[in-house]
N, CA, C and O atoms as a CHARMM CRD file, in Angstrom:
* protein
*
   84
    1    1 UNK  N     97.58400 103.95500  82.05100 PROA 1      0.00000
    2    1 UNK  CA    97.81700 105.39900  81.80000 PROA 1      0.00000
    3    1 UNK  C     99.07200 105.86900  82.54400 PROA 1      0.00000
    4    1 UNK  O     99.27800 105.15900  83.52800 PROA 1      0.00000
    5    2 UNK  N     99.87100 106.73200  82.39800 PROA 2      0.00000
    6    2 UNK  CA   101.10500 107.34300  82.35200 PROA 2      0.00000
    7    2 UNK  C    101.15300 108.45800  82.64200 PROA 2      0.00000
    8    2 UNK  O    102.03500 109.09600  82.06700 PROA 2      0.00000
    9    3 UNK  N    100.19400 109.28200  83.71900 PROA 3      0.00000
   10    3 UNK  CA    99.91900 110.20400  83.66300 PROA 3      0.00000
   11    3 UNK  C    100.19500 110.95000  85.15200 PROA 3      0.00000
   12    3 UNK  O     99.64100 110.41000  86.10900 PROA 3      0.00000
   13    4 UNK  N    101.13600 112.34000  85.46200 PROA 4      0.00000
   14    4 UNK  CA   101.93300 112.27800  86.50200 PROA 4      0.00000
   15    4 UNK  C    101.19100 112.60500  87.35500 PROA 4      0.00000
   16    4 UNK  O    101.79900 113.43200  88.03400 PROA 4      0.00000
   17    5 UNK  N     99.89000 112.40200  87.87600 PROA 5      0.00000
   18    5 UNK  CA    98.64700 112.25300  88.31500 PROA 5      0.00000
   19    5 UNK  C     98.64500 110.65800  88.85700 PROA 5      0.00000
   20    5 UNK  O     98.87800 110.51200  90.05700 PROA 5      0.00000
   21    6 UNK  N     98.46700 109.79200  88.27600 PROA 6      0.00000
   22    6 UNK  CA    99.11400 108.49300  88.12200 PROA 6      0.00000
   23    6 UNK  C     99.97300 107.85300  88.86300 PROA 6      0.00000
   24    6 UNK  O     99.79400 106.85600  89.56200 PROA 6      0.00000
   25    7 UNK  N    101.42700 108.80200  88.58100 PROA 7      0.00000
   26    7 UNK  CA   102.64400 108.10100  88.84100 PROA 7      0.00000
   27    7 UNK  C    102.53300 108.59500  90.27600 PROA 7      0.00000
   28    7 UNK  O    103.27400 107.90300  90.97400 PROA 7      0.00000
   29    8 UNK  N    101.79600 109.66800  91.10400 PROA 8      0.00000
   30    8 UNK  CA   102.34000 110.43200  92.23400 PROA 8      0.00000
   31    8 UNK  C    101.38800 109.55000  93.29200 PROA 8      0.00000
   32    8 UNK  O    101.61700 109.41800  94.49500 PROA 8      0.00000
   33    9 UNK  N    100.21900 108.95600  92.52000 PROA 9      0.00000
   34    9 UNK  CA    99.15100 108.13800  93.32000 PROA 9      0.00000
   35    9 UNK  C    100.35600 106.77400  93.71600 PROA 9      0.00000
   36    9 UNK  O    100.82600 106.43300  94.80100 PROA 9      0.00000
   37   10 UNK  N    100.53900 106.31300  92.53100 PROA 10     0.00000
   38   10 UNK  CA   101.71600 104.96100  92.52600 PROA 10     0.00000
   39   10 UNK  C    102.68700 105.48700  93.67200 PROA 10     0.00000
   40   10 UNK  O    102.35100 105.03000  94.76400 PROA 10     0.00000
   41   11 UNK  N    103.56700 106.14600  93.71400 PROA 11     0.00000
   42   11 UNK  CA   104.31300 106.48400  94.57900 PROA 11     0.00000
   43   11 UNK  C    103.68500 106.75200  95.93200 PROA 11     0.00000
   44   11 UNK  O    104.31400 106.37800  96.92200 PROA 11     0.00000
   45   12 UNK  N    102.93600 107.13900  96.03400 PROA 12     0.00000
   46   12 UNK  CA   101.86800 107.65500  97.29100 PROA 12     0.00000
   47   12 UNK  C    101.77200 106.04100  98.26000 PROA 12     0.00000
   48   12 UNK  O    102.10200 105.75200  99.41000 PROA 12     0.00000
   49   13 UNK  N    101.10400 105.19200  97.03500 PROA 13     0.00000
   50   13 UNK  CA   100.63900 103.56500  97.53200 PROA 13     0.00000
   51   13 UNK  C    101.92300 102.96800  98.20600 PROA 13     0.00000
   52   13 UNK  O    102.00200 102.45000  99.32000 PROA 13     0.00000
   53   14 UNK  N    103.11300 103.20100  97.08200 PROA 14     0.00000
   54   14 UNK  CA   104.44500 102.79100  97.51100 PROA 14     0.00000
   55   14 UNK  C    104.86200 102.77800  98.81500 PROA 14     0.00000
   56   14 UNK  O    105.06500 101.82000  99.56100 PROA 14     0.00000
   57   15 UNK  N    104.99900 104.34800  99.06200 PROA 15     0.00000
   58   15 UNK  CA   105.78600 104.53900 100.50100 PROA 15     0.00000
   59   15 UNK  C    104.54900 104.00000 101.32800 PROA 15     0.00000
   60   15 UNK  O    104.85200 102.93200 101.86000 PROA 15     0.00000
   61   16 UNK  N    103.27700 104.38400 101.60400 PROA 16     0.00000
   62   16 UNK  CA   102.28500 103.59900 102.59400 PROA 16     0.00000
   63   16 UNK  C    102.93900 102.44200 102.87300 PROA 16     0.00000
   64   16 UNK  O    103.47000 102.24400 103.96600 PROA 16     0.00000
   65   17 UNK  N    102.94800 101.32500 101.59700 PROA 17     0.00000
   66   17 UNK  CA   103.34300 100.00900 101.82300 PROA 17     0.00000
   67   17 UNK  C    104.45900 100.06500 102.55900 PROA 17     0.00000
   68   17 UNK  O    104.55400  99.57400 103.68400 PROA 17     0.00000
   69   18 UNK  N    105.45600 100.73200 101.89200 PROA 18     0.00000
   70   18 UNK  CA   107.17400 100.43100 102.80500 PROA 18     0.00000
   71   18 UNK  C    106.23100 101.19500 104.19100 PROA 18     0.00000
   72   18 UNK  O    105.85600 100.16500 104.75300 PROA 18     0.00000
   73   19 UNK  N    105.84100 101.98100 104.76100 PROA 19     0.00000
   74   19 UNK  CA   105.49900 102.43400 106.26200 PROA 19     0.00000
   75   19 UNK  C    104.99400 101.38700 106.90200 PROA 19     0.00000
   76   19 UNK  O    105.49600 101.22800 108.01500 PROA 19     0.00000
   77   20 UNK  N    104.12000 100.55500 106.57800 PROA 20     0.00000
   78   20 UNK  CA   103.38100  99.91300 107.16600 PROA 20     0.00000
   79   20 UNK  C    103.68500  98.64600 107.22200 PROA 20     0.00000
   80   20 UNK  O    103.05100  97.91700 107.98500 PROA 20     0.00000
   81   21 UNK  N    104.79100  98.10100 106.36200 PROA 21     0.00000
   82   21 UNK  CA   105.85600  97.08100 106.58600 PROA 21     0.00000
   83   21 UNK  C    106.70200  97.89900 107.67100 PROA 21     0.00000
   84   21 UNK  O    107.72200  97.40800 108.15700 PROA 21     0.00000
């Protein structure tokens, strides 16, 4: 799903990862 609900969770996971690297 494609849904900018979605994309803001995806982005959310993103930066965590780059922080926590």
């Amino acid at each position: 799903m494609d849904t900018p609900t979605n994309r803001s969770i995806t982005q959310s996971q993103s930066h965590i990862d780059q922080t926590t690297l």
